[in-house]
C-alpha positions as CSV (number, residue, x, y, z in Angstrom):
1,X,27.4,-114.3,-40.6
2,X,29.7,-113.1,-42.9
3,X,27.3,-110.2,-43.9
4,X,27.5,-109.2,-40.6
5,X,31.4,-109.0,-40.3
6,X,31.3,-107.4,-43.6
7,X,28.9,-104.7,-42.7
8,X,30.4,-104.2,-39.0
9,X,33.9,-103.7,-40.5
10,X,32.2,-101.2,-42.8
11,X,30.7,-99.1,-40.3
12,X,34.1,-99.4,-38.1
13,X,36.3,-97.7,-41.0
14,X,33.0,-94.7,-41.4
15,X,33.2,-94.2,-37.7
16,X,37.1,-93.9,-37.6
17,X,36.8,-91.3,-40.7
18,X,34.4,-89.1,-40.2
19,X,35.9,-86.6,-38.5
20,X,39.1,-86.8,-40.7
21,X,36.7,-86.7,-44.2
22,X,34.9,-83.5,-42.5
23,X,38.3,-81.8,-42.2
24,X,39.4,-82.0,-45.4
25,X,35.7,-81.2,-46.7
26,X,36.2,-77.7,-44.9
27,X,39.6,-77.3,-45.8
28,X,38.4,-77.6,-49.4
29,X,35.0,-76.3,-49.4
30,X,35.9,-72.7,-50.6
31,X,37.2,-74.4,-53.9
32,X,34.6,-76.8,-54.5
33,X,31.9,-74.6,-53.7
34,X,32.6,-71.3,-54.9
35,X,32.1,-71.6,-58.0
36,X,28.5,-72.6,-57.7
37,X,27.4,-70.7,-53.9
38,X,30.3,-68.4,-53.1
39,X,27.6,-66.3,-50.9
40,X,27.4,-69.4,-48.5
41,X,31.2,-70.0,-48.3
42,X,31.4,-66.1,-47.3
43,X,29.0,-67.0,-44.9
44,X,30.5,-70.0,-43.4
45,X,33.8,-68.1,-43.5
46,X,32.9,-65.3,-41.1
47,X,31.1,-67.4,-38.5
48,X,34.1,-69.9,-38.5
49,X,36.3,-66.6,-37.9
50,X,33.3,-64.9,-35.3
51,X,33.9,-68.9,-33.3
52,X,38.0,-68.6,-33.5
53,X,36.9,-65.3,-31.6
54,X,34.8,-66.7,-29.0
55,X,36.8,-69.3,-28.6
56,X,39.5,-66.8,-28.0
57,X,37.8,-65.1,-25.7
58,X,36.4,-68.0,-23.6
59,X,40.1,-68.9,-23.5
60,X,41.3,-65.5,-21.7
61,X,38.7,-65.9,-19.8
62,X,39.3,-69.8,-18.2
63,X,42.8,-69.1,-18.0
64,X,42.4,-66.1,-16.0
65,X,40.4,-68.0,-14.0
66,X,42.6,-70.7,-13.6
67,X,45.5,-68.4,-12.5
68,X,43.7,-66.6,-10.3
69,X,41.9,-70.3,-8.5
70,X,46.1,-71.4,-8.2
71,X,47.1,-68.6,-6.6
72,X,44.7,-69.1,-4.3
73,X,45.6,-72.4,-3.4
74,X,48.9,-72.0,-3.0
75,X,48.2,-70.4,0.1
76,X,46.0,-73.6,1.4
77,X,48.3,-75.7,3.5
78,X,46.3,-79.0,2.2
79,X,48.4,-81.1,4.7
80,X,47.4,-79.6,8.1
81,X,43.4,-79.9,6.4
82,X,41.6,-82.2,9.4
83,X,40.0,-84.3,6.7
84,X,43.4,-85.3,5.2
85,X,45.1,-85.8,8.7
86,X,42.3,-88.5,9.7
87,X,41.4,-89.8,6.5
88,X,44.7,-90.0,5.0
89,X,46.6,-92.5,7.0
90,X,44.2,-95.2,4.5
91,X,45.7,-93.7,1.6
92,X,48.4,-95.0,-0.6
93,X,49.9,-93.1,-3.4
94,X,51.6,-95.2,-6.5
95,X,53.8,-93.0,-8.8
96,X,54.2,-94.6,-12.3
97,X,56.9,-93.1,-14.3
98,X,56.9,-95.1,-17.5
99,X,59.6,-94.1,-20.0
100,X,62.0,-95.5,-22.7
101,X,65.5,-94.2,-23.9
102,X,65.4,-91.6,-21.1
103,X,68.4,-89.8,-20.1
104,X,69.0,-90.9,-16.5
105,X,69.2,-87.2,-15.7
106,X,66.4,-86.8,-16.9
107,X,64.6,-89.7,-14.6
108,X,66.5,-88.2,-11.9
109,X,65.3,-85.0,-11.5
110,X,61.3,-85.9,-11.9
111,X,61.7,-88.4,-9.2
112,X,63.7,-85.3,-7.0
113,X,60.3,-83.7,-7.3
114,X,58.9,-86.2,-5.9
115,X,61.0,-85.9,-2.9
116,X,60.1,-82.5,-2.3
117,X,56.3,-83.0,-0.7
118,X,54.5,-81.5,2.4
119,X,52.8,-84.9,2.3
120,X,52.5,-86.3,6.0
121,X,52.1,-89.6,5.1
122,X,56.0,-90.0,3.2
123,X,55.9,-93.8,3.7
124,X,52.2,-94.4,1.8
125,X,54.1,-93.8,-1.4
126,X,55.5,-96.0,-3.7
127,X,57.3,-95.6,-7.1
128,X,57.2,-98.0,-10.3
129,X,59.7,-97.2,-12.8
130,X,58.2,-98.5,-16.2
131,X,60.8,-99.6,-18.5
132,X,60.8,-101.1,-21.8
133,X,62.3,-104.6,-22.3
134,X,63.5,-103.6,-25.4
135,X,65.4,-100.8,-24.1
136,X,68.8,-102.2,-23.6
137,X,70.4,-99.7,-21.0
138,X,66.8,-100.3,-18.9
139,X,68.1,-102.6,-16.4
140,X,71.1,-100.6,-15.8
141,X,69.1,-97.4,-15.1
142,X,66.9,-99.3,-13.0
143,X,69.9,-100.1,-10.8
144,X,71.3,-96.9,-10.6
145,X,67.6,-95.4,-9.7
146,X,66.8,-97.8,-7.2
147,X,69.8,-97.7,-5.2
148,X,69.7,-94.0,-5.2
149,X,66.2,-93.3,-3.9
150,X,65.4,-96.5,-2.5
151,X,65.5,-95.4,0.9
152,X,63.2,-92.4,0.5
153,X,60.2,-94.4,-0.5
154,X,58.1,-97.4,0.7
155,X,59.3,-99.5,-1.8
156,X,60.3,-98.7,-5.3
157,X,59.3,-101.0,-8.2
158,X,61.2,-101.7,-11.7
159,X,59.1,-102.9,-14.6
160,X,60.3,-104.2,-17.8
161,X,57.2,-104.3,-20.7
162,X,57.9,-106.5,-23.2
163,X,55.2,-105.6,-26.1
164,X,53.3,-108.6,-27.3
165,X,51.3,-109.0,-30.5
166,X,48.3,-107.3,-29.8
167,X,50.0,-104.5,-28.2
168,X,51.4,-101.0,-29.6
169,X,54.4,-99.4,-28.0
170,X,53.6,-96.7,-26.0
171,X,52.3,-95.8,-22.8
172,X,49.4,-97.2,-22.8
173,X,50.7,-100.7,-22.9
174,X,53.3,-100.0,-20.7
175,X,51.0,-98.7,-18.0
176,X,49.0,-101.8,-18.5
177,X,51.7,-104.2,-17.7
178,X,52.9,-101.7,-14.8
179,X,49.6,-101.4,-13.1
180,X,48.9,-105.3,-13.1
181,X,51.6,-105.8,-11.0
182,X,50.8,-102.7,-8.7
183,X,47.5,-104.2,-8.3
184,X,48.6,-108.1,-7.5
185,X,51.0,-106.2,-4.9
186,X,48.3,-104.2,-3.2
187,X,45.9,-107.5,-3.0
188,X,48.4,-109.4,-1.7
189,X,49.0,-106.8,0.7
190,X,45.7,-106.7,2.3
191,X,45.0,-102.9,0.9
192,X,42.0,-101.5,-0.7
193,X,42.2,-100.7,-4.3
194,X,39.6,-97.7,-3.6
195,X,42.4,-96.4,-0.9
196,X,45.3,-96.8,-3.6
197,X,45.8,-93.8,-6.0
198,X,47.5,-94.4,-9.1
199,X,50.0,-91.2,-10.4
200,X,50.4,-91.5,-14.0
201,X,54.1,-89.1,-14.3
202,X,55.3,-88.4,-17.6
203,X,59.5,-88.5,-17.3
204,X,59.9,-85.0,-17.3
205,X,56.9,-84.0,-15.4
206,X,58.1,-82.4,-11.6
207,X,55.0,-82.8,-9.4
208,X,54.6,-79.3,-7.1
209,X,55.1,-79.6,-3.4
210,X,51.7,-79.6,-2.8
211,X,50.5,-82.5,-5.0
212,X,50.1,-85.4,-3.0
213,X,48.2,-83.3,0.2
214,X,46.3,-81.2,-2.3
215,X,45.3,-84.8,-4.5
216,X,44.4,-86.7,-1.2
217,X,42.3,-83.9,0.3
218,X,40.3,-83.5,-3.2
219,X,39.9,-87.5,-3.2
220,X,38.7,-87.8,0.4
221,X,36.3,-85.5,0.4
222,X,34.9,-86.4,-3.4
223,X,31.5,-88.2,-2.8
224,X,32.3,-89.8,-6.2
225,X,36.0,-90.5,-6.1
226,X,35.7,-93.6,-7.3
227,X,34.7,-92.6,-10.9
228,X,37.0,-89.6,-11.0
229,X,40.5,-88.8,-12.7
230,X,42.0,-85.5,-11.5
231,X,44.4,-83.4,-13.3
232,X,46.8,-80.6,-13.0
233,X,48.5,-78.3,-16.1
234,X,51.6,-79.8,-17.1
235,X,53.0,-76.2,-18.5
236,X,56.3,-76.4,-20.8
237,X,58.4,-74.7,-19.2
238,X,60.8,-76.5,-17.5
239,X,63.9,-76.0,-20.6
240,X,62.1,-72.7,-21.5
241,X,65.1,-71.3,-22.6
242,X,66.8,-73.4,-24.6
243,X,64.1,-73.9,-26.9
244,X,64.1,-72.3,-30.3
245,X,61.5,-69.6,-30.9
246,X,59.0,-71.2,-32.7
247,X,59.4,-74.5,-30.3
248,X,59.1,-72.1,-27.5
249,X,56.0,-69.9,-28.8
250,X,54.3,-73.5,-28.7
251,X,55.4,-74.3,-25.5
252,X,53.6,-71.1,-24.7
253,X,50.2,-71.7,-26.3
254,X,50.2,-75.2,-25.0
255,X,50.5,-74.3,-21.4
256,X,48.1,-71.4,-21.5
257,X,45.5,-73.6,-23.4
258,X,46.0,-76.3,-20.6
259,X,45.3,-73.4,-17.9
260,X,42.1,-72.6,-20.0
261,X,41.1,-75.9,-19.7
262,X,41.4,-76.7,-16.1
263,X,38.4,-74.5,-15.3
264,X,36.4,-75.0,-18.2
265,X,35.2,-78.3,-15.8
266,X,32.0,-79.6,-17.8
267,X,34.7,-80.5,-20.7
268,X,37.4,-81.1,-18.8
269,X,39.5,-84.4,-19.2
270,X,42.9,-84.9,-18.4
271,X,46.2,-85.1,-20.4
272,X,49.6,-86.4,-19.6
273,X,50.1,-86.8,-16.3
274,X,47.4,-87.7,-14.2
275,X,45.6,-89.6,-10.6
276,X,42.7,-91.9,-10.6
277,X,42.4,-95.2,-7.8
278,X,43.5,-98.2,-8.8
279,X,40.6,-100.0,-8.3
280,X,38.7,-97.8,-11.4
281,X,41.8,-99.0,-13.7
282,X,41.1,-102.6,-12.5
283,X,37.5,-102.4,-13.2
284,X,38.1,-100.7,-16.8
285,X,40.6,-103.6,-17.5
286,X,43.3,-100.9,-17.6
287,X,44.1,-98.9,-20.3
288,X,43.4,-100.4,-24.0
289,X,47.0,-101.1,-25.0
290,X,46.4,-101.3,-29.1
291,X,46.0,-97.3,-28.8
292,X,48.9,-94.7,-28.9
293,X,47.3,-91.3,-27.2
294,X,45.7,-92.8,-23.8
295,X,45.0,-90.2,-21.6
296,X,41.6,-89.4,-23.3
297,X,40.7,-92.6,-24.0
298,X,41.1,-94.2,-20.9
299,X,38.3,-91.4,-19.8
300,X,36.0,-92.0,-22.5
301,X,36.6,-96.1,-21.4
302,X,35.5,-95.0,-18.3
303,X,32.5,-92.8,-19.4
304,X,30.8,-95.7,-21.9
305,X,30.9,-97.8,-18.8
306,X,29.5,-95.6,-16.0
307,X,28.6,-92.3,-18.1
308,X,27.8,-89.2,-16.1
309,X,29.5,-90.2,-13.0
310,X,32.8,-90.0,-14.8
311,X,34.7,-87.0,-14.7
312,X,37.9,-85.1,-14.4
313,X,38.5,-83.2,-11.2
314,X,40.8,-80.1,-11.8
315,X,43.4,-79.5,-9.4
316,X,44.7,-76.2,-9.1
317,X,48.1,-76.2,-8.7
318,X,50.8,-76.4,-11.6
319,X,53.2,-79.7,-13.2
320,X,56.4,-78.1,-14.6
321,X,57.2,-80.1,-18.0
322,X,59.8,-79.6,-20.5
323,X,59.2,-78.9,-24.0
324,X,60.5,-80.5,-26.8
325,X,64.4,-80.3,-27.3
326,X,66.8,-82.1,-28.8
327,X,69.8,-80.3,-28.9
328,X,70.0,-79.1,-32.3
329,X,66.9,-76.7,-33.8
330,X,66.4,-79.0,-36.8
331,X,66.3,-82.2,-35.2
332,X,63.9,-80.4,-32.3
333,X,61.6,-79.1,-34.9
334,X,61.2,-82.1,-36.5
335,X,60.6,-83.7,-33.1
336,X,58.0,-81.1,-32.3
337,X,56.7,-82.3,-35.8
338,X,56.0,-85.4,-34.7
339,X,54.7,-85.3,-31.2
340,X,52.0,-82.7,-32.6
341,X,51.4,-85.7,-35.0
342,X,51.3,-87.9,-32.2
343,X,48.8,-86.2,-30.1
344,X,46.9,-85.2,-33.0
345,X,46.1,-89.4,-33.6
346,X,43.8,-88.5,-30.7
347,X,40.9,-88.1,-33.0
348,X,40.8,-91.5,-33.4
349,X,39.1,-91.4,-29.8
350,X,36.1,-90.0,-32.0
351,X,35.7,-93.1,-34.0
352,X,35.9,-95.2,-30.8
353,X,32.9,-93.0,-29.3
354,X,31.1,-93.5,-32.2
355,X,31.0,-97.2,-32.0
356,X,30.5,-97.1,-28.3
357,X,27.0,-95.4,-29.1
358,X,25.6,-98.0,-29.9
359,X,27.0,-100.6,-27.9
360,X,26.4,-98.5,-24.8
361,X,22.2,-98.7,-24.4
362,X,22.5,-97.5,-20.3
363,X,24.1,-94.3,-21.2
364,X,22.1,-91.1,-21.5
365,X,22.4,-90.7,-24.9
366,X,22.7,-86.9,-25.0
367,X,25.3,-86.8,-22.9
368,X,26.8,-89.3,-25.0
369,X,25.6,-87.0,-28.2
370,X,27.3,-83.9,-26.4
371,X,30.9,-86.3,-25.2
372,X,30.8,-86.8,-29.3
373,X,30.4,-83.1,-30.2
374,X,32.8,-82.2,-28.3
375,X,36.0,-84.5,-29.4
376,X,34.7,-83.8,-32.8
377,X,35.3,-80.1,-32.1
378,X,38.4,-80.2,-30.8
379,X,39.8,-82.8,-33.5
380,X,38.5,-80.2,-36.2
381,X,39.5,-77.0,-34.9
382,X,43.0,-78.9,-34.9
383,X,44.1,-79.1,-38.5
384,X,41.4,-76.7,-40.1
385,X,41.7,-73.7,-38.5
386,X,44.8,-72.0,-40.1
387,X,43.2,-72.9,-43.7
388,X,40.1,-71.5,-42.8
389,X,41.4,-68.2,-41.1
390,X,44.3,-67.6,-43.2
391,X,43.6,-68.2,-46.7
392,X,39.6,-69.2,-47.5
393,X,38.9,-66.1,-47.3
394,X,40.4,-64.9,-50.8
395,X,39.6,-68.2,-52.4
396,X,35.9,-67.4,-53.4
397,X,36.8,-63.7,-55.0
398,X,39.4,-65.4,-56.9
399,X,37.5,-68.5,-58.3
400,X,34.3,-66.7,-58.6
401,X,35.0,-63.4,-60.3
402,X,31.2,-62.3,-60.2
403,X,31.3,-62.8,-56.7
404,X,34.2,-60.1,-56.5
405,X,31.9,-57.4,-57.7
406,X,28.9,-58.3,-55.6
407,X,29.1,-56.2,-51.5
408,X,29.7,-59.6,-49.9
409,X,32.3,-60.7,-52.3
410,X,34.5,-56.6,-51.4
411,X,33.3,-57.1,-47.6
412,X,34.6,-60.7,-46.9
413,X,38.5,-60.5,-47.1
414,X,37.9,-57.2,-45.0
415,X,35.2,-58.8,-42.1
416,X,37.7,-61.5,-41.8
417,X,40.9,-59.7,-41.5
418,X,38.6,-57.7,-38.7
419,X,37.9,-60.1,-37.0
420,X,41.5,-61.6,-36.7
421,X,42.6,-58.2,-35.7
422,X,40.5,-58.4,-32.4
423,X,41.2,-61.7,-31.7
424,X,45.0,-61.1,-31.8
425,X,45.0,-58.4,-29.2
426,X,44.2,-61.4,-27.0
427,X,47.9,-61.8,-27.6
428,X,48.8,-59.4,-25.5
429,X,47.2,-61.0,-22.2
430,X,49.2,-64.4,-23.1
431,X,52.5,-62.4,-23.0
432,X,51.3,-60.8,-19.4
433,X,49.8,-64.4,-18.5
434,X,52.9,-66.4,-19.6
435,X,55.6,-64.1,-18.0
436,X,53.4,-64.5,-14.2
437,X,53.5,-68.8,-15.2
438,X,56.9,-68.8,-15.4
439,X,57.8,-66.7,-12.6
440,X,56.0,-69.5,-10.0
441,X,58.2,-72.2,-11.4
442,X,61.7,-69.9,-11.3
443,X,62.0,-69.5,-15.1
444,X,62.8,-65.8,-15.1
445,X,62.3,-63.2,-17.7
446,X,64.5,-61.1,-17.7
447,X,64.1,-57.1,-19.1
448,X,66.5,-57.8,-22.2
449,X,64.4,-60.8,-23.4
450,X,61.0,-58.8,-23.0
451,X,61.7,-58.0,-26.9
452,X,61.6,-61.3,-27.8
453,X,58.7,-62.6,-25.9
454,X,56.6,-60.2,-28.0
455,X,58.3,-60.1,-31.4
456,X,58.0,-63.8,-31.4
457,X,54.5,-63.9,-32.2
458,X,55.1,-62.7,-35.5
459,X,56.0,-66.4,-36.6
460,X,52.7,-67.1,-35.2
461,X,51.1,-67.8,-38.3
462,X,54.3,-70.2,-39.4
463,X,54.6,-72.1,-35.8
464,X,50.5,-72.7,-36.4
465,X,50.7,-74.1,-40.3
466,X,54.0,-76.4,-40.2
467,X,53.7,-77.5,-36.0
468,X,49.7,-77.5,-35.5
469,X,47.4,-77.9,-38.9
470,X,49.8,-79.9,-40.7
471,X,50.9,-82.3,-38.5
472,X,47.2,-82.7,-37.7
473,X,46.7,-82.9,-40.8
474,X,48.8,-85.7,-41.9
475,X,47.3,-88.2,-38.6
476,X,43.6,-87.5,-39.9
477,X,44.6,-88.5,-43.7
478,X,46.7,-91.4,-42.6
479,X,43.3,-92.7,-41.0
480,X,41.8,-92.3,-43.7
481,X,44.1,-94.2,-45.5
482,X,44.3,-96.6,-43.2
483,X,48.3,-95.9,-42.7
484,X,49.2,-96.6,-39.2
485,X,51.6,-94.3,-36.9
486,X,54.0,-95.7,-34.8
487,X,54.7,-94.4,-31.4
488,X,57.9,-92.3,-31.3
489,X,59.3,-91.0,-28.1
490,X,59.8,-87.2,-28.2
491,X,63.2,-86.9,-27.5
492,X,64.2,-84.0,-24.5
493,X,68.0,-83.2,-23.3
């Protein structure tokens, strides 16, 4: 018996860091390696950079699609649809705003966006505020809140999570304890679970007039709605302007990235804020709440339990967020730091899926073989890619001095700078791309900061090392380590 713990535990800490070990194994490979095959590190060099190309290009590509797919929704009046005026007089809409220290501002003008909908069915949704227990200004806020908008909603909830032992601080846990009363509420009110939708809304995230219709028409006409999350961008660009540049150039990548992924729909899962029914949470046992990052894990819960039927459902239309900002640029920078860190604990999902593998005999195993490959690819591209693009290719020139003199050896630093070359014209299209995003939420541009927007992307290479590989860096060593992270709320004025 105690073998078997032993031997379990063992394979638990490989699964949780493999991915991280492989990072650091690329990261380092033109050093170790060099000296002995520098031909294979060129090799491995220039079909990383030919991948950062494709993957460029696949980018521009989802992203204009993506644009192009929410322009042509916004011209869709989802609530006059037929199938939503019959079908959605079942359907009840649950809004779950957890949050801790927020400014009650803040709080304020998320649940105004609420307020704004072309839903026809205004009395089917309901609103939890999720406070923390240990937040001492929580029940105040919750007063001021409900007495505010009480009357504009069915019934607003206040939730205080006290976190217990086996819990982490974070959303997850909060979410947990939020939903658990939703659910008692809606049982003991005679309503279906599969007719309740659950709204996960991050408290800065403003919902677009169109997302409850547009959600309720997707759900009621989805043969497997049941099994399915859906998801729309949340873009940055709510405090666009008050962000420092390198904050902001993020803030730029990030929502362009999340456009990208909103078509790319055989990988698609969702991020931040969210829908699924409240009977799919129930059945999952809600979110795991020992976990920081939960937004891909509660899908990857959901996929080692019913496999191919789970999926994300994009929704075309676009969540204005803010970005991170905390008044002063140091203290935002180092804020940005550490939600990059944050989010970056995500590859700890990959560890999860490992050991769910095995344990999970009735899925197709290669779709569970591709679900791996692909959070292992994301959670390496993460912290490797600025090493690998930026600076492996001198390395082998340098350590290896007959490798220098060989055509390889002169043609490497060149290919690769090439290469980068025609991947950062793709640049130019983000600039175009960004400028159109911003213009369908009201953040204008005007023609005196056009400079800007382009000579920003000259600290590219800066914003990428100290707010992207590093951070990313630092979450994949402290798994392997075995150093925890503790949740810290990304503060936002």
């Amino acid at each position: 018996m105690g073998k078997k713990i032993v031997t379990s535990t063992y394979f638990n800490y490989l699964s949780d860091i493999f991915i991280p070990a492989i990072s650091w194994a690329l990261i380092t490979l033109p050093l170790w390696l060099s000296p002995f095959h520098p031909a294979l590190v060129a090799y491995f060099i220039i079909a990383f950079d030919l991948y950062f190309f494709y993957k460029g290009l696949t980018n521009v590509y989802y992203a204009s699609k993506s644009y192009k797919e929410i322009f042509n929704k916004e011209k869709v009046k989802f609530y006059q649809k037929k199938t939503l005026i019959h079908g959605g007089k079942k359907i009840y809409h649950v809004v779950i705003i957890p949050n801790y220290k927020e400014p009650v501002y803040k709080l304020e003008a998320t649940i105004k966006s609420l307020l704004n909908n072309d839903y026809p069915y205004k009395d089917k949704i309901y609103l939890v505020l999720a406070f923390e227990k240990r937040e001492k200004e929580a029940k105040i806020k919750a007063k001021i809140l409900t007495k505010k908008f009480n009357q504009y909603f069915s019934k607003i909830f206040t939730t205080f999570h006290e976190v217990l032992e086996n819990e982490i601080p974070g959303k997850a846990s909060n979410q947990t304890f939020a939903t658990k009363i939703i659910y008692q509420f809606i049982k003991d009110a005679s309503i279906s679970s599969k007719n309740t939708l659950i709204t996960i809304c991050d408290a800065d995230s403003h919902l677009p007039k169109n997302y409850f219709s547009y959600l309720t028409y997707e759900y009621l006409k989805d043969k497997n709605r049941n099994y399915h999350f859906y998801w729309a961008p949340v873009l940055l660009y709510n405090n666009f302007w008050q962000l420092p540049i390198v904050v902001r150039i993020q803030a730029t990548i990030s929502s362009i990235l999340r456009l990208a992924f909103l078509s790319d729909k055989e990988n698609l899962i969702q991020i931040s804020t969210y829908s699924t029914s409240l009977w799919l949470l129930n059945d999952l046992g809600y979110w795991d709440v020992d976990i920081i990052p939960e937004d891909w894990h509660v899908y990857l819960q959901a996929f080692f339990k019913y496999g191919a039927k789970v999926k994300t459902q994009p929704l075309f239309t676009i969540i204005s967020g803010d970005a991170v900002y905390a008044g002063s640029v140091f203290k935002t920078l180092i804020n940005r730091y550490e939600q990059e860190k944050r989010w970056a604990w995500g590859v700890s999902d990959v560890g999860y899926a490992i050991k769910k593998f095995f344990s999970t005999p009735q899925i197709n195993p290669f779709l569970k073989i591709k679900k791996i490959l692909y959070l292992a690819e994301t959670h390496l591209f993460w912290p490797t890619s600025f090493f690998i693009l930026t600076l492996s290719s001198s390395i082998p020139p340098l350590i290896n001095p007959v490798f220098k003199r060989t055509v390889m050896g002169f043609l490497l630093p060149k290919l690769s700078g090439l290469i980068l070359t025609l991947t950062s014209f793709m640049l130019v299209f983000y600039v175009y791309l960004d400028i159109q995003l911003r213009k369908k939420i009201k953040v204008k541009t005007t023609f005196s900061t056009l400079p800007m927007l382009i000579i920003q992307w000259y600290f590219l290479p800066i914003v990428s090392f100290l707010f992207s590989s590093l951070p990313a860096l630092e979450s994949h060593t402290r798994i392997l380590f075995r150093k925890k992270l503790k949740y810290k709320v990304t503060e936002k004025v």
